[in-house]
C-alpha positions as CSV (number, residue, x, y, z in Angstrom):
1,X,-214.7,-45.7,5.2
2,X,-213.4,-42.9,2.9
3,X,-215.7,-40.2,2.5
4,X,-215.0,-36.3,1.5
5,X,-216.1,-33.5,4.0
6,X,-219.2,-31.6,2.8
7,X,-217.6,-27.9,2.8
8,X,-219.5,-24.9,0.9
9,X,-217.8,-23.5,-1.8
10,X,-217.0,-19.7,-1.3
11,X,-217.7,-19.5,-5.9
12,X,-215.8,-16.8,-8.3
13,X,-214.2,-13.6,-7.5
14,X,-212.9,-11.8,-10.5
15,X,-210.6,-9.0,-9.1
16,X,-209.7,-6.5,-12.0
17,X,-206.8,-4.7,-11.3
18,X,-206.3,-3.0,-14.7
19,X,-207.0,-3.6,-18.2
20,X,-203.1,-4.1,-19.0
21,X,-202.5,-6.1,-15.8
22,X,-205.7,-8.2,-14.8
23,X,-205.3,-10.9,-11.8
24,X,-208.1,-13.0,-11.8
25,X,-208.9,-14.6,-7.8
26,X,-210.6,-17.4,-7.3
27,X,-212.2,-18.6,-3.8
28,X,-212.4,-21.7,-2.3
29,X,-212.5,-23.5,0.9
30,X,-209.7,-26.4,2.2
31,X,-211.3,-29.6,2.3
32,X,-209.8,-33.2,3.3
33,X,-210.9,-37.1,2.6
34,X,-211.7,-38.2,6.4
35,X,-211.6,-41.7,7.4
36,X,-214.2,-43.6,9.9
37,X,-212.6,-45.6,12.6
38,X,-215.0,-48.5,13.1
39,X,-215.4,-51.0,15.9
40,X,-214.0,-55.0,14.2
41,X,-215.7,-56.6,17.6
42,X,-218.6,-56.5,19.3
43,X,-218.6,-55.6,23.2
44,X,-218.1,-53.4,25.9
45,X,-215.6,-50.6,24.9
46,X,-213.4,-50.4,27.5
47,X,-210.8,-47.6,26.1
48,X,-210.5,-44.9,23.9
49,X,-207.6,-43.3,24.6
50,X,-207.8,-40.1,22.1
51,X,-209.6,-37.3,21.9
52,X,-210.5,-34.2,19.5
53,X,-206.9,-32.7,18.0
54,X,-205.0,-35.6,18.9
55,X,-202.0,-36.7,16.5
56,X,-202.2,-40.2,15.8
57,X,-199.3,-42.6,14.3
58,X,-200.3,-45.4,11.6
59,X,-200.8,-48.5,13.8
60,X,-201.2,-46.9,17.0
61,X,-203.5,-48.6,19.4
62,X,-206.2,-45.9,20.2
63,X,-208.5,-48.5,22.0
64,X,-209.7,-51.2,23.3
65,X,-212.9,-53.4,23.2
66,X,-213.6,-56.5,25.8
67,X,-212.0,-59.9,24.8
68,X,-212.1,-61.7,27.9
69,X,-215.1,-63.7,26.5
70,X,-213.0,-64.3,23.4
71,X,-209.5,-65.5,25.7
72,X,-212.3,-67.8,27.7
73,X,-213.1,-69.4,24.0
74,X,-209.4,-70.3,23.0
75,X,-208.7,-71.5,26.7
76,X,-211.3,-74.3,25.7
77,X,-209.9,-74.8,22.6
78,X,-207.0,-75.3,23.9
79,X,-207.9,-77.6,26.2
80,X,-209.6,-79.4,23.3
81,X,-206.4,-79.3,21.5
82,X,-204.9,-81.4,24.5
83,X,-207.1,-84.0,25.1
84,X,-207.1,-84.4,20.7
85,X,-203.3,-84.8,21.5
86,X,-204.0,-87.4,24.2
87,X,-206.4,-89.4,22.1
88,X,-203.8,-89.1,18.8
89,X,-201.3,-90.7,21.0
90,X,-203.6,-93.3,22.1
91,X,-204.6,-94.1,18.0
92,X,-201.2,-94.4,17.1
93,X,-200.6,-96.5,19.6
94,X,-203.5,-99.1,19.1
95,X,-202.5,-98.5,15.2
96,X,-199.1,-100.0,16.0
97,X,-200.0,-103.0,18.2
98,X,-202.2,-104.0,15.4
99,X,-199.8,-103.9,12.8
100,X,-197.7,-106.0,14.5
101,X,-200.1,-108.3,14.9
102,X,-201.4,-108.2,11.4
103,X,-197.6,-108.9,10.2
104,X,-197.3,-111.6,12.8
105,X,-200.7,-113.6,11.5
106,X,-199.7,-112.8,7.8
107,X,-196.3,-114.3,8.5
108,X,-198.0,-117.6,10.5
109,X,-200.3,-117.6,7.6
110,X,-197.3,-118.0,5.0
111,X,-196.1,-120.7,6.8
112,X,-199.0,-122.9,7.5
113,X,-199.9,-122.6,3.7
114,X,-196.6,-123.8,2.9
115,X,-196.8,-127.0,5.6
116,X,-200.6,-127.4,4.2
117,X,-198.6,-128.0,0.5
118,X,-196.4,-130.6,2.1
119,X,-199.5,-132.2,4.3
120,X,-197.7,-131.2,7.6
121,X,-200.9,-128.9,8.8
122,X,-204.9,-129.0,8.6
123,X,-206.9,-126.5,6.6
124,X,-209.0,-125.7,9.6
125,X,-205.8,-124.0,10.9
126,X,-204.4,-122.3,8.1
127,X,-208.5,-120.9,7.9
128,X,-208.3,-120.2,10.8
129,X,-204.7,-117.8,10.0
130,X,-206.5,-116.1,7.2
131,X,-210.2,-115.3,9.2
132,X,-207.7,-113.6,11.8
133,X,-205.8,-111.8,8.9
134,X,-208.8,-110.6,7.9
135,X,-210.1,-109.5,10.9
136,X,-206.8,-108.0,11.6
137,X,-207.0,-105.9,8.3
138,X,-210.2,-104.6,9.1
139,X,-209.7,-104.0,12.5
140,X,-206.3,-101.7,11.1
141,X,-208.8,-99.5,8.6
142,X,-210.5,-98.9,11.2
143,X,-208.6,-97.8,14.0
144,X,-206.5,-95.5,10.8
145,X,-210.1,-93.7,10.2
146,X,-210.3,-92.9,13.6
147,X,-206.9,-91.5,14.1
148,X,-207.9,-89.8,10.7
149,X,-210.7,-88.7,12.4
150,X,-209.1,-87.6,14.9
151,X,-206.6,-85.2,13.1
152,X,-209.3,-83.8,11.4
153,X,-210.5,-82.4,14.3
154,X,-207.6,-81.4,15.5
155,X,-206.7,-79.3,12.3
156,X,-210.6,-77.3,12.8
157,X,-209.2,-76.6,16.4
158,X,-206.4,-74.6,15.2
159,X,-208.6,-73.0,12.6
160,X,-210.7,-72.0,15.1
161,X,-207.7,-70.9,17.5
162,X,-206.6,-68.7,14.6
163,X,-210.0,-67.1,14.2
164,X,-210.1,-66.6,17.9
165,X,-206.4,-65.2,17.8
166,X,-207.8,-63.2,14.7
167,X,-211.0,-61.6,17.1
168,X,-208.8,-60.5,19.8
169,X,-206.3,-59.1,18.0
170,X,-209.7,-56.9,16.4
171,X,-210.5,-56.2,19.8
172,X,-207.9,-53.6,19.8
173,X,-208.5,-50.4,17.9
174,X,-205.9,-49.4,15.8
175,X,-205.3,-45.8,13.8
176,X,-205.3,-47.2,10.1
177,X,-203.0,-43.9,9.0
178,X,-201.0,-41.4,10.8
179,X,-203.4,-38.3,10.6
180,X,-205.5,-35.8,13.4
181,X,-208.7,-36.9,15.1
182,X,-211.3,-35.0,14.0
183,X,-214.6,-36.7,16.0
184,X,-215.1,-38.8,18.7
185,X,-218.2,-41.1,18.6
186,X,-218.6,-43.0,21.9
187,X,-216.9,-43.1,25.2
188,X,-215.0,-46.2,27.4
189,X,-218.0,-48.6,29.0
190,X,-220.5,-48.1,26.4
191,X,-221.6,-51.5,24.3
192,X,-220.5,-51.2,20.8
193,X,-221.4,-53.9,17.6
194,X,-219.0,-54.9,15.0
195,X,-219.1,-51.9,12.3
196,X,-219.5,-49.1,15.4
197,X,-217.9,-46.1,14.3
198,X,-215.8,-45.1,17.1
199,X,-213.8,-42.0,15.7
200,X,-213.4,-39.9,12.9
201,X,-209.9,-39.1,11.4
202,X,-207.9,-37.3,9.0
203,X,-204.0,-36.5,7.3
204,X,-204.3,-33.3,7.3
205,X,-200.5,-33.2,6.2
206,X,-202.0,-32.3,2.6
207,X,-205.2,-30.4,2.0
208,X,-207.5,-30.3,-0.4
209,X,-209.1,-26.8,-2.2
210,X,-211.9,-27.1,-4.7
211,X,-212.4,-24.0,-6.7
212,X,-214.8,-23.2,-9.5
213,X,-213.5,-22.0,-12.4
214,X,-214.8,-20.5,-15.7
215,X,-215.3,-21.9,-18.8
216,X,-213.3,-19.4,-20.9
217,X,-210.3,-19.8,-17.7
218,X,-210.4,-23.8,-18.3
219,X,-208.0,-23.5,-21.5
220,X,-205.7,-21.8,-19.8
221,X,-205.0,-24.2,-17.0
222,X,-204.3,-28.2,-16.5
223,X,-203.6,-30.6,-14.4
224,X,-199.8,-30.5,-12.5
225,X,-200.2,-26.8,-12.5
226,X,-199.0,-25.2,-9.9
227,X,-201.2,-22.4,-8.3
228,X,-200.6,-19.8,-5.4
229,X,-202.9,-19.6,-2.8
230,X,-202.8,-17.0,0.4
231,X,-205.1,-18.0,3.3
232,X,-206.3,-15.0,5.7
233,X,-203.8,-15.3,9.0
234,X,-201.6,-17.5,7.8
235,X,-198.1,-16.9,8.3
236,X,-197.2,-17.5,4.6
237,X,-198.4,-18.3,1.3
238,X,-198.5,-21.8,-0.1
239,X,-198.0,-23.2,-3.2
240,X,-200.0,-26.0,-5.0
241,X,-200.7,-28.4,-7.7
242,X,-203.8,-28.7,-10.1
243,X,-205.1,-32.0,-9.7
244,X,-208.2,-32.7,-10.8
245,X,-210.5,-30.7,-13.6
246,X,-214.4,-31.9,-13.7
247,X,-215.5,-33.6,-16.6
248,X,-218.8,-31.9,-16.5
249,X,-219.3,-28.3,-15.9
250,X,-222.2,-26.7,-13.9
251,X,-224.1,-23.5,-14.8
252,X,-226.7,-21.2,-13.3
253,X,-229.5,-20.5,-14.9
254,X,-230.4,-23.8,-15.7
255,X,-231.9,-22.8,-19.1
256,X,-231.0,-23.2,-22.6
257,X,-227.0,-22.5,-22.9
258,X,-226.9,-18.9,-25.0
259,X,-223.8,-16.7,-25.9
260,X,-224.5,-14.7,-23.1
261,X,-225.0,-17.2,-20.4
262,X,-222.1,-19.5,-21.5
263,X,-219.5,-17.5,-19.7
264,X,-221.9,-18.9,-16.4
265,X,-220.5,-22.4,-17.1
266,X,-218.0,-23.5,-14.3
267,X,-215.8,-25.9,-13.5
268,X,-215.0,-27.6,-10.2
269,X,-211.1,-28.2,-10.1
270,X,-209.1,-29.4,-6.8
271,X,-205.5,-28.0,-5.9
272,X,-203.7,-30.5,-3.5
273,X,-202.1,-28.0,-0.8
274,X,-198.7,-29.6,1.3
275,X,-199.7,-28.4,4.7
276,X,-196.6,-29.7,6.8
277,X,-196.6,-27.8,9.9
278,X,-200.2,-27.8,10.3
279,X,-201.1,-24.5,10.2
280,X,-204.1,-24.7,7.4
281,X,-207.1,-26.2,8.6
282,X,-210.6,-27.9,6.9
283,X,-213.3,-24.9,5.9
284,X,-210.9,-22.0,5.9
285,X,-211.2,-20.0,2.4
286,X,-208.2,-19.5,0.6
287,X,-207.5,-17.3,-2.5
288,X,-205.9,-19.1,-5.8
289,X,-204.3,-17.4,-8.6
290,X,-202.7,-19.1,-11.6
């Protein structure tokens, strides 16, 4: 679950240096889109291997919930799965023998009809011949049901093996994207439930910083500008790019918009910061100039 930190936003500072050379500043704070880490089984956790400030890789296991109940399940399944195996083997046999046997009465059938035509055998035989083809017919639709039957449950076994497989393999907690953990929720030997969240996360490889900026300032800028920024303490400035301008500006007071409260308008506009070593972290305020 993607969902954007709640940061204050420091506002506007205007910094006039002179009327021939005027620098405008604006303030913000750095900001990134965190991602919840949430249990996929229900159980006893067993481990959690990271904690606060740990680096993570994209599919990393991170932990680990109980899935001995779940390895219990597809034993029996697979123990279903031979016995199936044992009973197919037993169809396909019967389904043989009878076909043979089916053949063998059709051919004796053929024959007596054909002495019957010449007066060499009695209608109560050749009657006979056909009540046992019959019965011989039937008897083969039936046993092909069953071995029908039978691969249908086979075939909802392996479903069911792969939704097993498909459990435990959820059982392990995996880190969805390379990025730093940021919360920790719950601890090895507690009982968790599917949807859990275990940890909090975020790439903090590239920062967000959402800045306010005035009405007449928003002709003057657009998006895939670039835009300085210097942090307090950092050990250098950084460079970024204009992302994202608000559709909707915000002003205070909220009254009737006049000449002399437009210039209160602002808008909210997010600079996407490369932070590659690290160094800049969520909530600290940073200066922007264009």
């Amino acid at each position: 679950m993607i969902k954007k930190m709640t940061l204050l936003i420091f506002g506007i500072l205007i910094l006039s240096c002179t009327a021939a050379d005027e620098e405008e500043v604006y303030i913000g704070r750095m900001e990134a889109d965190t991602l919840v880490i949430s249990a996929q089984a229900a159980g006893e956790l067993l481990e959690l291997a990271v904690r606060e400030g740990d680096q993570v890789e994209k599919g990393q296991i991170i932990g680990r919930i109980d899935s001995e109940g779940l390895s219990i399940q597809k034993r029996q399944q697979l123990a279903g799965l031979n016995a199936l195996a044992s009973q197919k083997e037993s169809a396909l046999l019967q389904i043989d023998q009878a076909r043979v046997q089916l053949n063998l009465n059709r051919e004796t059938l053929g024959k007596t009809e054909k002495l019957l035509s010449m007066g060499g055998a009695a209608e109560q035989k050749r009657d006979e011949l056909a009540t046992q083809v019959s019965v011989g017919e039937s008897s083969l639709r039936i046993l092909q049901s069953q071995y029908n039957l039978i691969l249908a449950q086979e075939a909802e076994l392996y479903a069911g093996i792969d939704m097993t497989d498909l459990a435990i393999e959820k059982s392990s907690v995996e880190a969805p994207v390379s990025g730093t953990i940021l919360n920790r929720y719950h601890s090895p030997g507690e009982l968790v439930a599917r949807g859990t969240p275990l940890l909090e996360m975020a790439d903090l490889s590239v920062l967000d910083l959402y800045v306010y900026l005035p009405l007449r300032k928003l002709t003057e800028v657009k998006v895939g500008q670039s835009a300085h920024i210097e942090v307090s303490g950092a050990s250098q400035t950084y460079s970024g790019t204009l992302s994202w301008i608000a559709s909707e500006g915000e002003f205070t007071p909220k009254t009737i918009l006049t000449k002399e409260t437009r210039d209160t308008l602002v808008y909210e506009v997010k600079i996407r910061v490369e932070n590659p070593s690290g160094e800049l972290k969520i909530g600290m305020p940073a200066d922007v100039t264009f």
